[in-house]
N, CA and C atoms as an extended XYZ file, in Angstrom:
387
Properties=species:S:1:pos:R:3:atomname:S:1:resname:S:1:resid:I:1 pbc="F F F"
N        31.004       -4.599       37.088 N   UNK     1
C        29.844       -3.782       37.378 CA  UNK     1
C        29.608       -3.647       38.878 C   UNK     1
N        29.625       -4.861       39.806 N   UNK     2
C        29.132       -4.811       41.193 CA  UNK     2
C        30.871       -3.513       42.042 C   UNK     2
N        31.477       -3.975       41.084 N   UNK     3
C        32.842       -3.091       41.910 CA  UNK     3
C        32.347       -1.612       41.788 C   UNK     3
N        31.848       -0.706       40.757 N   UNK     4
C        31.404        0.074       40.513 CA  UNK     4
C        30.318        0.745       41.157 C   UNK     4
N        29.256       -0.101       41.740 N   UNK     5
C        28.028        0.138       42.712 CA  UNK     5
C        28.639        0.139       43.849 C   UNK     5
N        29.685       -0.547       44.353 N   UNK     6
C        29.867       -0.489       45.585 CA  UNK     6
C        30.833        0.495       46.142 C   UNK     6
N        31.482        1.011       44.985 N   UNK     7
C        32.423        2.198       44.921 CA  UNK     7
C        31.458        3.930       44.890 C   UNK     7
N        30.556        3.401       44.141 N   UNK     8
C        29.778        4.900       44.129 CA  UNK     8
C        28.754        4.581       45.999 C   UNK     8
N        28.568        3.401       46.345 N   UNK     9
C        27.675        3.362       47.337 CA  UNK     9
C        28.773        3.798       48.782 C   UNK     9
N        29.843        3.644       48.345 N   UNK    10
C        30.940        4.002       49.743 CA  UNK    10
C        30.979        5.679       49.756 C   UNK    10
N        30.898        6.038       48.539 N   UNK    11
C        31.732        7.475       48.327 CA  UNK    11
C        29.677        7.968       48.621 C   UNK    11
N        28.615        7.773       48.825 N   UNK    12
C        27.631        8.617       49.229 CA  UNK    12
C        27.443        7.971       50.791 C   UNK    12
N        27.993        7.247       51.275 N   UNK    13
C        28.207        7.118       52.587 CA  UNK    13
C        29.054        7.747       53.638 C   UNK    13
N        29.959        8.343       52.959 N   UNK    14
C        30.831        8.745       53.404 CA  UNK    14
C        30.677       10.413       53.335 C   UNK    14
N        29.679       10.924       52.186 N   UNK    15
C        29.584       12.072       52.037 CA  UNK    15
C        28.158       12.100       53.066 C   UNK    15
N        27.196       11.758       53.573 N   UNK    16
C        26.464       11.428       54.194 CA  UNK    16
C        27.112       11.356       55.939 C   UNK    16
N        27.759       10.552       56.002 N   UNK    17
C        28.861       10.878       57.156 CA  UNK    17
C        29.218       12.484       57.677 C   UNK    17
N        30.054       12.573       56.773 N   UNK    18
C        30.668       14.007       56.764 CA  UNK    18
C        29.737       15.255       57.107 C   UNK    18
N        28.755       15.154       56.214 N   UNK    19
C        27.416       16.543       56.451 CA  UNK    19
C        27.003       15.884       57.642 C   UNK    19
N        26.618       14.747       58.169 N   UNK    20
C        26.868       14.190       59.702 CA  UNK    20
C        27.304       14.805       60.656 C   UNK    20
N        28.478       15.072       60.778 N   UNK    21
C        29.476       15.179       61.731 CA  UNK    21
C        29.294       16.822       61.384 C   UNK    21
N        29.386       17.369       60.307 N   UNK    22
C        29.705       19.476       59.921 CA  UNK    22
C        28.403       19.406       60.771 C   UNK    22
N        27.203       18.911       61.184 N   UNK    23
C        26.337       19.294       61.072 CA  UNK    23
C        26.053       19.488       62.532 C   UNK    23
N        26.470       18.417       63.373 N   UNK    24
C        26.254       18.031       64.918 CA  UNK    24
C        27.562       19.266       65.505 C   UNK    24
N        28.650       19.607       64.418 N   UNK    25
C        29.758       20.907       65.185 CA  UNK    25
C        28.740       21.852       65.497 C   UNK    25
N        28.479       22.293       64.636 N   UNK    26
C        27.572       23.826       64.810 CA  UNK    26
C        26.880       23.756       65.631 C   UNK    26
N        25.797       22.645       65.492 N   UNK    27
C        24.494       22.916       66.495 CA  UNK    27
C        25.256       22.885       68.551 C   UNK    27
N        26.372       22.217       68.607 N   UNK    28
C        27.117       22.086       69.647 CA  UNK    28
C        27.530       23.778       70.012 C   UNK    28
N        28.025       24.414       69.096 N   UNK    29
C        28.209       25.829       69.243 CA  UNK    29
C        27.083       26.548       69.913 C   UNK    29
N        26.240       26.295       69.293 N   UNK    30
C        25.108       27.021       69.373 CA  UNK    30
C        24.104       27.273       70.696 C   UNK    30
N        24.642       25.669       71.373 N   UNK    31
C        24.043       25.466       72.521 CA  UNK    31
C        24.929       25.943       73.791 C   UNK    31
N        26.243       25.973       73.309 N   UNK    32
C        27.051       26.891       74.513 CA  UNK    32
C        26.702       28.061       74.868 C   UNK    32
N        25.852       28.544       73.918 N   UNK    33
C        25.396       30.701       73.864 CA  UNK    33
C        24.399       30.494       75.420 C   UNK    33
N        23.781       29.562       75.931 N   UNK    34
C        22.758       29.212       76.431 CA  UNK    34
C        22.730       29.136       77.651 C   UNK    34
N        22.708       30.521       78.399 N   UNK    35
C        23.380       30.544       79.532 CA  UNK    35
C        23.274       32.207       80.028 C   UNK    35
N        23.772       32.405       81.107 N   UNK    36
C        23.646       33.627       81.852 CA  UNK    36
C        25.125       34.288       82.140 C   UNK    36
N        25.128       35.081       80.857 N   UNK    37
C        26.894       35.886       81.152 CA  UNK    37
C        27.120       37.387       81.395 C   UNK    37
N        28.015       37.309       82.494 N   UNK    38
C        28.447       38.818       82.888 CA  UNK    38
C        28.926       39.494       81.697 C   UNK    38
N        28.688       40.663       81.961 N   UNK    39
C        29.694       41.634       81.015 CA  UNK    39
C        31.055       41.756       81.709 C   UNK    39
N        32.289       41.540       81.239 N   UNK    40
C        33.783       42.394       81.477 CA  UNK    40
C        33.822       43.395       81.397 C   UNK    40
N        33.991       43.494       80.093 N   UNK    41
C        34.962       44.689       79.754 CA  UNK    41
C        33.637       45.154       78.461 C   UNK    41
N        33.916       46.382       78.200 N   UNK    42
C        33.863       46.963       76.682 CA  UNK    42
C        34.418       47.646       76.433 C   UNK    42
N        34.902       47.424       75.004 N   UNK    43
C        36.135       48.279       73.703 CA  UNK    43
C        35.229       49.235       72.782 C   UNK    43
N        35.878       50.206       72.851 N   UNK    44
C        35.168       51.061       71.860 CA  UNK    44
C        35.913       51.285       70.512 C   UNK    44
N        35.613       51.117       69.229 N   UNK    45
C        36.350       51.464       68.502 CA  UNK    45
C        36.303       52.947       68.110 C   UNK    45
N        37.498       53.354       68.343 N   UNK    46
C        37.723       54.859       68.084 CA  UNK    46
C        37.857       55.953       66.745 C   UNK    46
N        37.202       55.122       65.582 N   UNK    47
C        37.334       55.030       64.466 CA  UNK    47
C        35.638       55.887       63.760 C   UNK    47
N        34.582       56.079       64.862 N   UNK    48
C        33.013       56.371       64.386 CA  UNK    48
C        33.138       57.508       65.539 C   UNK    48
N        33.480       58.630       64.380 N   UNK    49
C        33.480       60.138       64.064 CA  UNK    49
C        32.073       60.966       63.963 C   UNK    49
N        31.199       60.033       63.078 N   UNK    50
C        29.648       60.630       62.644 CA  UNK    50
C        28.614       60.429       64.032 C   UNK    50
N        27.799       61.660       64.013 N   UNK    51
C        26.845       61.497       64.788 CA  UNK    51
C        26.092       60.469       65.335 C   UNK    51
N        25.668       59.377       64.065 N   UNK    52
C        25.105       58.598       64.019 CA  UNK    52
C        26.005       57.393       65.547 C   UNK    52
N        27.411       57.252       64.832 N   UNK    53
C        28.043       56.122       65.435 CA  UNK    53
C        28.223       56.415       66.942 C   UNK    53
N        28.267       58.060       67.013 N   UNK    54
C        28.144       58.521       68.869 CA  UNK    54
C        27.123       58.046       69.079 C   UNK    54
N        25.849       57.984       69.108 N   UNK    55
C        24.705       57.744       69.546 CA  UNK    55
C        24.602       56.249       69.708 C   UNK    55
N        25.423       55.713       68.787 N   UNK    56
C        25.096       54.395       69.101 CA  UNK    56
C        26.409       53.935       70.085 C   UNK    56
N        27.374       54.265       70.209 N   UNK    57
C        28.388       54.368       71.071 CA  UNK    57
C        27.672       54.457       72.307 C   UNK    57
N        27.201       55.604       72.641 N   UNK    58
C        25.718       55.957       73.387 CA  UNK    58
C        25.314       54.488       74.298 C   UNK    58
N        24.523       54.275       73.522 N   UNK    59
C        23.644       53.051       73.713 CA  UNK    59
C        24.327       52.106       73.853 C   UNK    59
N        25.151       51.603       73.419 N   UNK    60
C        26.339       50.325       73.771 CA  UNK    60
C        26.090       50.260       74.860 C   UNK    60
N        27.079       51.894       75.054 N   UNK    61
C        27.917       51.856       76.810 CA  UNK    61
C        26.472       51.474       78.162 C   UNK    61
N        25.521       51.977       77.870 N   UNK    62
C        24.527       51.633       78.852 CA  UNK    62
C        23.698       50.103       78.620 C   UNK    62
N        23.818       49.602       77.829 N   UNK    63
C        23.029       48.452       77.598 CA  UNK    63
C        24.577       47.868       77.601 C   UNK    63
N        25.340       47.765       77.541 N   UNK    64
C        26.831       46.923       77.928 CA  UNK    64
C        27.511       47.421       79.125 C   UNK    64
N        27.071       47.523       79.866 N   UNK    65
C        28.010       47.926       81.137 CA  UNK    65
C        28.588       46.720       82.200 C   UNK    65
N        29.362       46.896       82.175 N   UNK    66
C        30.569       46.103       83.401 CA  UNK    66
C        29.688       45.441       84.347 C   UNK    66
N        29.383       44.213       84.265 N   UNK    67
C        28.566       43.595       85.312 CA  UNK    67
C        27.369       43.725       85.207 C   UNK    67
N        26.986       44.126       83.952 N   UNK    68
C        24.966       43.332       83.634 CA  UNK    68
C        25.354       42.260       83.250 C   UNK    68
N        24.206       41.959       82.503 N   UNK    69
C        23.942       39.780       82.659 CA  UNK    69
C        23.189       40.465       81.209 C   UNK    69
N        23.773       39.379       80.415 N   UNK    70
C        22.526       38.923       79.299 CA  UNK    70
C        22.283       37.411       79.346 C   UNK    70
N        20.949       37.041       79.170 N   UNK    71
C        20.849       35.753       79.440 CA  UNK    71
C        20.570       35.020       78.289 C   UNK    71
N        20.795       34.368       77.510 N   UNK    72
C        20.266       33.477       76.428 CA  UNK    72
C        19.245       32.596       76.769 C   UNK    72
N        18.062       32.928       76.813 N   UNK    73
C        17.000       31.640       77.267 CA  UNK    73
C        17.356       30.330       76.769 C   UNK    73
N        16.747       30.419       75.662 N   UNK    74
C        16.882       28.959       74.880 CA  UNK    74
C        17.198       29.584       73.483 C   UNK    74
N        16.868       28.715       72.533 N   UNK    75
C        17.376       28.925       70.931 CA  UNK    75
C        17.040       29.931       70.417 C   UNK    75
N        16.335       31.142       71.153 N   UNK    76
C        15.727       31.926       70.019 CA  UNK    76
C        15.648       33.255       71.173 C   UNK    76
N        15.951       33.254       72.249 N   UNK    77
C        15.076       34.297       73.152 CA  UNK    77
C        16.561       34.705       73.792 C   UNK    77
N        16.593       36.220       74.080 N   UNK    78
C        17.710       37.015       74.802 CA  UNK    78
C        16.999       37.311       75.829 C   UNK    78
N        17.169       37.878       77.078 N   UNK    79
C        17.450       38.693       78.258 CA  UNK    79
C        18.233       40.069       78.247 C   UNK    79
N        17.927       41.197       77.899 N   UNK    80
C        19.020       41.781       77.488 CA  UNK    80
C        18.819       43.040       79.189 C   UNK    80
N        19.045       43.543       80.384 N   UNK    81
C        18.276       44.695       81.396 CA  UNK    81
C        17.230       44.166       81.301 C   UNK    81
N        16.520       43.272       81.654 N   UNK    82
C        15.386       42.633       81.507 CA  UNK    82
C        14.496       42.609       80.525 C   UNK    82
N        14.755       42.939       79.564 N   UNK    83
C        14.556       43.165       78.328 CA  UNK    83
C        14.164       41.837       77.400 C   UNK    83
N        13.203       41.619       76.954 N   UNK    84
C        13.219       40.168       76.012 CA  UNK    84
C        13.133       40.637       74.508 C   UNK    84
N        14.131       39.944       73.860 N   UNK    85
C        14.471       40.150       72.641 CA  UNK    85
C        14.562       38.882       71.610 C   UNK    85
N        14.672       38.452       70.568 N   UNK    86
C        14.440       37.556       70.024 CA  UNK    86
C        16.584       37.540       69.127 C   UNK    86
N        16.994       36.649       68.962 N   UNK    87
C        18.276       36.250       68.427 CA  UNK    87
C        17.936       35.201       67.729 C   UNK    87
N        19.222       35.046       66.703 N   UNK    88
C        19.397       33.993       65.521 CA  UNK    88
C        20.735       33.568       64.662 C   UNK    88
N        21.254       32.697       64.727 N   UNK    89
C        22.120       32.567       64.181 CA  UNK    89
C        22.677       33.178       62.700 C   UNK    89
N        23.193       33.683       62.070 N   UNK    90
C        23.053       33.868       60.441 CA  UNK    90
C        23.924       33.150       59.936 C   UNK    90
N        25.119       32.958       60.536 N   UNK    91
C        26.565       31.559       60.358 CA  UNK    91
C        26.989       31.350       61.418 C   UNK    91
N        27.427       30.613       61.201 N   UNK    92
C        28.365       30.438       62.131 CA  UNK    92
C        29.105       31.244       62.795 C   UNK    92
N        29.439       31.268       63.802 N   UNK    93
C        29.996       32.962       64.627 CA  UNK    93
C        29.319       34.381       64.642 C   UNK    93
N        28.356       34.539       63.548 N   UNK    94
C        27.521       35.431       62.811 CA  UNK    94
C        25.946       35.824       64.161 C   UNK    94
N        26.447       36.408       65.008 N   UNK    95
C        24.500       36.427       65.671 CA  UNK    95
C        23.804       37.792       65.451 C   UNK    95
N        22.625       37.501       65.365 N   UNK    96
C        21.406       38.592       65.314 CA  UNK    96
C        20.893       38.732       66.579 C   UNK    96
N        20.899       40.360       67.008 N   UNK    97
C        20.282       39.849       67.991 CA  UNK    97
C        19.325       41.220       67.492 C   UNK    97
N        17.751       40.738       67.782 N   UNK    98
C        16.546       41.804       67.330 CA  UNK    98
C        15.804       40.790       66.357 C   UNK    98
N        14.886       41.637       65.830 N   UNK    99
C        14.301       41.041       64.815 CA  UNK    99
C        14.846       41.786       63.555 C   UNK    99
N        14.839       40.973       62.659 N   UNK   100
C        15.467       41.879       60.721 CA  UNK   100
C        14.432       42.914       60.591 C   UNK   100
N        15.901       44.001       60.475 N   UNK   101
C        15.302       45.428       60.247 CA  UNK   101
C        16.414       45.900       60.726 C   UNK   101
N        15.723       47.403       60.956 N   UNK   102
C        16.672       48.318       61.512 CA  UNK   102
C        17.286       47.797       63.466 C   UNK   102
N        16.427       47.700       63.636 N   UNK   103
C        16.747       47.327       64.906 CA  UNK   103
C        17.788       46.210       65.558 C   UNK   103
N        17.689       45.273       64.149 N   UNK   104
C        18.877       43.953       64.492 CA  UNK   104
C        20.202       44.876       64.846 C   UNK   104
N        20.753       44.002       65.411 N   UNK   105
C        22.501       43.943       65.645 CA  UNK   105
C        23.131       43.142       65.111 C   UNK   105
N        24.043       43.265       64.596 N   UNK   106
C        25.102       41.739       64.282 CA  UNK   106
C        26.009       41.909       65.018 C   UNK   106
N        26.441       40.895       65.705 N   UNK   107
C        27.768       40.374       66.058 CA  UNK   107
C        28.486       39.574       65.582 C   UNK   107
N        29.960       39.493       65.531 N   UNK   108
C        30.756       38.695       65.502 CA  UNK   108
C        30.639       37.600       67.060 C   UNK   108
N        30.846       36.562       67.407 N   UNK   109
C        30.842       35.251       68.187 CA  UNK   109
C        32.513       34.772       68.237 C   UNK   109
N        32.882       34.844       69.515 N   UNK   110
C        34.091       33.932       69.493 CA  UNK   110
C        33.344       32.882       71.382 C   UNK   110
N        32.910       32.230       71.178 N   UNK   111
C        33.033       31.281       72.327 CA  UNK   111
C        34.024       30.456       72.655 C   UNK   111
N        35.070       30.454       74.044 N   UNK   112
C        36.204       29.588       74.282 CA  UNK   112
C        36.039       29.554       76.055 C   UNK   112
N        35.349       28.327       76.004 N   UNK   113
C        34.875       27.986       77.526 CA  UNK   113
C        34.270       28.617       78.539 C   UNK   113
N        34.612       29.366       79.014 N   UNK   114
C        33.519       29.926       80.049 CA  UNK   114
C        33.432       31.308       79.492 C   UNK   114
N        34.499       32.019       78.790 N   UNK   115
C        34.350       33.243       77.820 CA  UNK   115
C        33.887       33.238       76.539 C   UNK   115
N        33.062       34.357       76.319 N   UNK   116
C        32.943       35.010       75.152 CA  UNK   116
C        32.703       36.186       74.615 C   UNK   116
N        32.849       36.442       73.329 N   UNK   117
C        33.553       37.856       72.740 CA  UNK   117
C        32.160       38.111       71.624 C   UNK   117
N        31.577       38.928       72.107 N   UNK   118
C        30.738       39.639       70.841 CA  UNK   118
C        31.605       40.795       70.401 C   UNK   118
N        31.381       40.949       69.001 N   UNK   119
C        32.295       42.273       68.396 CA  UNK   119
C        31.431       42.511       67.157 C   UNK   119
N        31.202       43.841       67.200 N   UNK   120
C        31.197       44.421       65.565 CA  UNK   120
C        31.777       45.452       65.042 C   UNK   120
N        31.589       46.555       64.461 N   UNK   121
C        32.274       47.451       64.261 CA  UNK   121
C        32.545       49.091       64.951 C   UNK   121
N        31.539       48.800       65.766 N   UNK   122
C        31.823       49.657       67.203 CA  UNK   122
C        32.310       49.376       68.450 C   UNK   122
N        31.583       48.070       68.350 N   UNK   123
C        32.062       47.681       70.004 CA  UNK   123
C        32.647       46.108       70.152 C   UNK   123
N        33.624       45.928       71.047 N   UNK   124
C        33.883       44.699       71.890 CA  UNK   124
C        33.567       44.419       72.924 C   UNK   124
N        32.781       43.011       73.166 N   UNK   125
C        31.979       42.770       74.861 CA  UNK   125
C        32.798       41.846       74.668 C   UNK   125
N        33.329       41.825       75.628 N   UNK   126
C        33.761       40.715       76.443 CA  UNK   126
C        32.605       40.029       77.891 C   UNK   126
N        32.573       38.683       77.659 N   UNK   127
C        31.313       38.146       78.678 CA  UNK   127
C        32.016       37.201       79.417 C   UNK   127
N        31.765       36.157       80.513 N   UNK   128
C        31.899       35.709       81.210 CA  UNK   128
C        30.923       34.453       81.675 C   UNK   128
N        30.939       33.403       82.058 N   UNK   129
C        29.897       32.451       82.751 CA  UNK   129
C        29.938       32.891       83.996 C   UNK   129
C-alpha cells in the first residue's frame, strides 16, 4: 500500500514540476516584447487584390515605416507614432494589438534576440532593439 502512495505522490510532483517550468517559458517570452524597437524592413504580401486589403496595405505602410519605434510599455500598453494602444497575448507567438473588435490586429511573434518579426496576412515587420 505505502509503495502505491508514494508512487501516485511522485507522479503529481512531477506533473506539478512540469506546469512549473511550461509556465515560467512563456511568461520569459513575454517580457522580451518590453522594450523600444525600430522598424527594418516591411513585406507586403502581394496576394490582397480587394479594396478592402489596399486600404489596409494603406495603413500598414504609414504606421510601419522604416525607422519608427513602437514601444511596448509594460504588459499591456503599446506606443504605436505616439499613439497609446492597449496589447495582449492570445498564445503564445499569437499578439493583439487594440482592443477586441474590429480594430484589433493579430500578429504572428517570432522573437530571436535583439530581432523581431510581426507577420500576418498582409504584412511582415521586421523590428530591431
Amino acid at each position: 500500500m505505502r509503495k502505491g502512495i508514494k508512487t501516485i505522490l511522485c507522479i503529481i510532483i512531477l506533473a506539478l514540476t512540469l506546469s512549473l517550468l511550461g509556465g515560467c517559458s512563456s511568461g520569459i517570452y513575454k517580457k522580451e516584447i518590453i522594450e523600444t524597437w525600430t522598424v527594418n524592413e516591411t513585406e507586403f504580401n502581394e496576394n490582397n487584390d480587394d479594396v478592402f486589403s489596399g486600404l489596409q496595405t494603406m495603413l500598414y505602410s504609414m504606421v510601419f515605416q522604416p525607422g519608427s519605434e513602437i514601444e511596448f510599455v509594460n504588459k499591456d500598453k503599446v506606443s504605436i507614432m505616439g499613439n497609446s494602444s492597449s496589447y495582449k497575448w492570445i498564445e503564445d507567438g499569437k499578439l493583439q494589438i487594440g482592443d477586441d473588435g474590429d480594430d484589433a490586429i493579430l500578429f504572428d511573434v517570432e522573437i530571436k534576440k535583439d530581432a523581431m518579426t510581426l507577420e500576418n496576412q498582409i504584412v511582415k515587420i521586421y523590428l530591431s532593439k
